[in-house]
N, C-alpha and C positions, 0 to 999 in steps of 0.2 A: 504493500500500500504506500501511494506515495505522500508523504510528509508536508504541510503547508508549508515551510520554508521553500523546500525544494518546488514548489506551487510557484511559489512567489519568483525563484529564480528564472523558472520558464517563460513567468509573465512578464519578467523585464528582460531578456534577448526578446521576446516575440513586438512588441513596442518600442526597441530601440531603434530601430531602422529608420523610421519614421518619424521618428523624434530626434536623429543624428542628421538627417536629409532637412528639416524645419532651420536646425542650426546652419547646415550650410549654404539655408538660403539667406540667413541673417545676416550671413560674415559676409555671403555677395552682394548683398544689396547693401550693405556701406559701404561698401568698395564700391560698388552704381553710381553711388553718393556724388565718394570724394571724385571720380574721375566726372561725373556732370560738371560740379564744382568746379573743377580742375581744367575743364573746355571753356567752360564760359560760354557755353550752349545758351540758347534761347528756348524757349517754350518746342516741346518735342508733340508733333501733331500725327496720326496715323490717318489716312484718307481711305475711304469706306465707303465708296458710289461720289454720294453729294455730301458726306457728312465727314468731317475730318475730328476724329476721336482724341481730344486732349489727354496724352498719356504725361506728362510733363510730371506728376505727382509721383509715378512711378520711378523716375529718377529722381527728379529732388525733394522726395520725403525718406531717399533711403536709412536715413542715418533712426529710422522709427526701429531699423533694424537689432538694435540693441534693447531695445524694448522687446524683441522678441526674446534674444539671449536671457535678457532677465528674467520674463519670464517661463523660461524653460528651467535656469538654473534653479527656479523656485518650486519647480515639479519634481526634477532627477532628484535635488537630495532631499528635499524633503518625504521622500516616497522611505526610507527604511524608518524614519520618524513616527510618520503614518502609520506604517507597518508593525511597529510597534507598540503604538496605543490602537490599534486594530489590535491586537495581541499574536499577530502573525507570525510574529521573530521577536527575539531578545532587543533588548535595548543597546542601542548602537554605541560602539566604543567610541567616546569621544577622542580620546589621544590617535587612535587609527584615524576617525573621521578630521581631525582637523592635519594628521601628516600625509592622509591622501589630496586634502584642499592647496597647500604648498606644494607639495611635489606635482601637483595638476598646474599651479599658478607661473611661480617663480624662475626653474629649469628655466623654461622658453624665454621670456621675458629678459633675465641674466644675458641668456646667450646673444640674446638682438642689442639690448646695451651695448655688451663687450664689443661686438662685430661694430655698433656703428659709431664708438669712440675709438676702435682700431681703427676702422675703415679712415676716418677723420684723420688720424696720426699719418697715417699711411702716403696718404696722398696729400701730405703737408696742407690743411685745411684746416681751418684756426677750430678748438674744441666746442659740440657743440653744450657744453658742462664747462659754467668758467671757474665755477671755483668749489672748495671742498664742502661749501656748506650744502650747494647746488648739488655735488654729487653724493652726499649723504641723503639729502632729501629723495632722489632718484634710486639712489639703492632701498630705502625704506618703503618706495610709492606714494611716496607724502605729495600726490596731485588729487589736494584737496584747497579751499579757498584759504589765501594768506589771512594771518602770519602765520599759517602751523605750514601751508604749502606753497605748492611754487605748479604754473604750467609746465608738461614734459616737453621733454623732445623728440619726441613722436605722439603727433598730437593725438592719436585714439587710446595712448595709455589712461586716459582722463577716467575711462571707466573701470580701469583694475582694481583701487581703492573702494570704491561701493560693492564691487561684486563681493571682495572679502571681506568688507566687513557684515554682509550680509551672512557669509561664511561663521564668521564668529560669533551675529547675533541670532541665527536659527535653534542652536541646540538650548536658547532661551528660551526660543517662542515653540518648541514641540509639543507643550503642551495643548498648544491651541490649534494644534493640528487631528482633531476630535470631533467627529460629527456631532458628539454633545455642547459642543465649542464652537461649532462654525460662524454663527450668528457675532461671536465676543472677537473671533479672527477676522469678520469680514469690518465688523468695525474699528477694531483695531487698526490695521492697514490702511482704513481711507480718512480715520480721523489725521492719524502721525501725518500723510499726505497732504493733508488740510490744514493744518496747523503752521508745518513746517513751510510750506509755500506760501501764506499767509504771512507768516512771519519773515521769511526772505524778504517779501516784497516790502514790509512796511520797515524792516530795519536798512536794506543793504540799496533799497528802491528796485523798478522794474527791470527787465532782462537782464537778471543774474543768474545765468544756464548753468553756471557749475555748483553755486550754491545750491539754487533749486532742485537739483538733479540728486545731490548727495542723500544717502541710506534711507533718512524717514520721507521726503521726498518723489522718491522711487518705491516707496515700500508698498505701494496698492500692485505695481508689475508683480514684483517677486509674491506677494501678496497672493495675486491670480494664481500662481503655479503653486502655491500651499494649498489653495484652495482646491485645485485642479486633482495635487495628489493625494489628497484629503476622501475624496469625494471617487475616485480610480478607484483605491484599496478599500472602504469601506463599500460591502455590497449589500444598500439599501433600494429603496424603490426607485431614488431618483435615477441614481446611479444603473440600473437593471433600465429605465426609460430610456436613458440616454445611450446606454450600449442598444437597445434595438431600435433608436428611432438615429442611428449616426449617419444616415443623408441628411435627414433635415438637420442636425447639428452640424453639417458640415459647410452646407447650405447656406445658414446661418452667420455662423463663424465667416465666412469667404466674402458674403455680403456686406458684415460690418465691418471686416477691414475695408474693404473697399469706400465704404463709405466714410472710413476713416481719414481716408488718404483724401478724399474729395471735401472734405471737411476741414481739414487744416490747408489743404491747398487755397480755400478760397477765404478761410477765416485766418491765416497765419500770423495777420497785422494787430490782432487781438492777445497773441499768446505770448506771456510771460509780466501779463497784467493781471488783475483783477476782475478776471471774465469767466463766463462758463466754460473755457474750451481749455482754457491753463488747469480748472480743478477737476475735468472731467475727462479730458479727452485721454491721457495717457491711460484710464484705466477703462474705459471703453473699449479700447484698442487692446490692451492684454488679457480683456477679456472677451475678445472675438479669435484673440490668437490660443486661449486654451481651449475655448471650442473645437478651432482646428486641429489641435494636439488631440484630442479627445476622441475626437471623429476618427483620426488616424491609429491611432492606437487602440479602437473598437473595430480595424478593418472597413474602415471606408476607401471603395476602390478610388474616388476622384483625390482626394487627399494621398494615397499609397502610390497611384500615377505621378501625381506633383513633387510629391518630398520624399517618394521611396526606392524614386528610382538609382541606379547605380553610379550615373555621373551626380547627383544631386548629396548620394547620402558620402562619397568619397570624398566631396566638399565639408559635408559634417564632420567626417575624422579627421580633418586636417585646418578645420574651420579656427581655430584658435591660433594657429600660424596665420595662417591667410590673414588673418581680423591687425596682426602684427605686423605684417611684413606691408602688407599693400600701400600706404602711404610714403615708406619710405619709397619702395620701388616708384611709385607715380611721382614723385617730386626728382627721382632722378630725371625719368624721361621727359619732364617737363623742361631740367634744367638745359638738358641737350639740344634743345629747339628744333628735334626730329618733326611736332606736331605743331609748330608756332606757324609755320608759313600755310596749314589747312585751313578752311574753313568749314564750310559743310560737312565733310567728313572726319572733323578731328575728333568727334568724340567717338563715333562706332570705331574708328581703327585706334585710340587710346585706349579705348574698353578692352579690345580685341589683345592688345599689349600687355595692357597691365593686368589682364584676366590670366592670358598665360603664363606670362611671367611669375605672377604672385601664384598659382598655385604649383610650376616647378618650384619653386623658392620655400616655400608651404611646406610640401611632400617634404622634400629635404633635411629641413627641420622640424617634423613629424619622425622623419625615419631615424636621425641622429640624436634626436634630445628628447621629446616628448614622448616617443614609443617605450625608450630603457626604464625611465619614470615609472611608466604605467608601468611594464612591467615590474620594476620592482616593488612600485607601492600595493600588488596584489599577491 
């Protein structure tokens, strides 16, 4: 007879696939981002007969893409949590679960440092770390708002700092990881959200993206994926609904991103004010995006076509290189002026560059540094 543990093992290979392909649409689509960004592209149109389809949000809202990481990050480890006040499995080591979170983090990160203050040395180019306080700050991840932090030098390090410290403050909040609990989890998450953006704006004033962004801030994304794997492992009615009804969850989910994207696209001049769409919108959208995790991982074929496929989920395993490397690599090619003399086509053959590029670059350090890790941290 087989063992509920060994239940639960099955259930997380059978739902990774799809939940690793999710990620590696995340990491590409801010890499979509920075390289729209990086063209200085105009409004992107698709023509359809007489109707010419504004896809423009599809590239310049990629950067929502990290909101998708979050909340996935808030689903994967929150699930042996879960699993635990389910009474499925023993309670989670925490000295293991916090030396798998480093060894998952740092490795990679270190090595992209080293390489681009080598790189720097190398080819006589002045440091981009000018002095020791700077590079303390960096070695620590201290890219949080001054004076405790400093902007990095690669600018998408900005979200390492929240991801772990969300790392440190889960095995606080497990408890509320409880369908007895859900209701004190779901408002817990959007009040700290509520609060803390409120308060950015009236102490630090309006568009302060990295204040606002930090741990409570962000805590409705991560938020959704506690909820998500809250709601996965305990098998109640909703939970039994939602696995036989995962087209229309999928359905659903696919809609209101969509919606989401046409929503900040036309309301964007509103956000990081005092408006509906700064207290609501990021948590609308992580939770259209656990729908879709949801649907997927109940065997939804349109969701399993999207994110399950084999160039898609090979971007998720390596998606955490990619999410690191891609900006350097794009600022190189930019600095070359390979793409300066294009116009119309500089952004599809920049994509086409930095797409390939960054995921040989990726693989590499997947295969050199982040695989030995994983290996040993298991």
């Amino acid at each position: 007879m087989t063992s509920p543990k060994n239940n639960v093992f099955t259930e997380d290979k059978a739902h990774l696939r799809v939940l690793t392909g999710l990620r590696g649409w995340a990491a590409l689509w801010v890499l979509i981002f920075h390289v729209y960004e990086k063209s200085q592209h105009g409004p992107v149109f698709f023509p359809i007969g007489k109707w010419n389809i504004d896809l423009t949000p599809f590239f310049s809202l990629g950067w929502s893409g990290v909101q998708i990481f979050f909340v996935l990050s808030g689903f994967l480890l929150s699930l042996p949590f879960a699993q635990w006040q389910a009474g499925s499995r023993d309670k989670p080591n925490l000295k293991r679960y916090l030396f798998r979170r480093v060894t998952r983090v740092f490795p990679a990160y270190y090595a992209q440092l080293a390489i681009l203050l080598g790189g720097a040395y190398l080819l006589g180019l002045a440091s981009p770390i000018a002095n020791v306080e700077s590079f303390l700050r960096h070695l620590f991840m201290l890219f949080v708002p001054p004076p405790v932090g400093m902007d990095p030098i690669n600018t998408v390090w900005w979200t390492l700092p929240i991801e772990f410290m969300f790392y440190l403050a889960l095995p606080f909040l497990a408890g509320l990881i409880n369908p007895k609990r859900w209701l004190l989890l779901l408002v817990f998450m959007l009040t700290s959200m509520w609060l803390w953006r409120a308060g950015t704006i009236l102490y630090t004033g309006p568009g302060n993206f990295l204040m606002s962004s930090q741990l409570p801030g962000s805590m409705d994304s991560f938020g959704m994926g506690m909820l998500g794997a809250m709601l996965h492992v305990s098998k109640n009615s909703v939970s039994t609904w939602m696995s036989k009804h995962h087209n229309l969850i999928a359905i659903a989910g696919l809609a209101i991103l969509l919606l989401c994207l046409y929503w900040m696209h036309f309301g964007w001049m509103d956000y990081w004010n005092h408006s509906l769409i700064f207290y609501t919108w990021t948590t609308v959208f992580s939770f259209a995006a656990i729908l879709v995790a949801i649907a997927g991982i109940n065997g939804n074929r349109l969701i399993g076509c999207l994110f399950g496929n084999s160039a898609i989920v090979f971007a998720g395993v390596v998606s955490y290189s990619i999410y690191l490397w891609h900006v350097p690599l794009l600022r190189w090619l930019a600095d070359i002026g390979v793409f300066s003399a294009l116009q119309d086509d500089r952004l599809p053959l920049l994509l086409l560059a930095t797409t390939v590029g960054t995921i040989a670059i990726a693989s590499v350090s997947y295969a050199l540094i982040e695989r030995p890790f994983i290996r040993m941290r298991r």
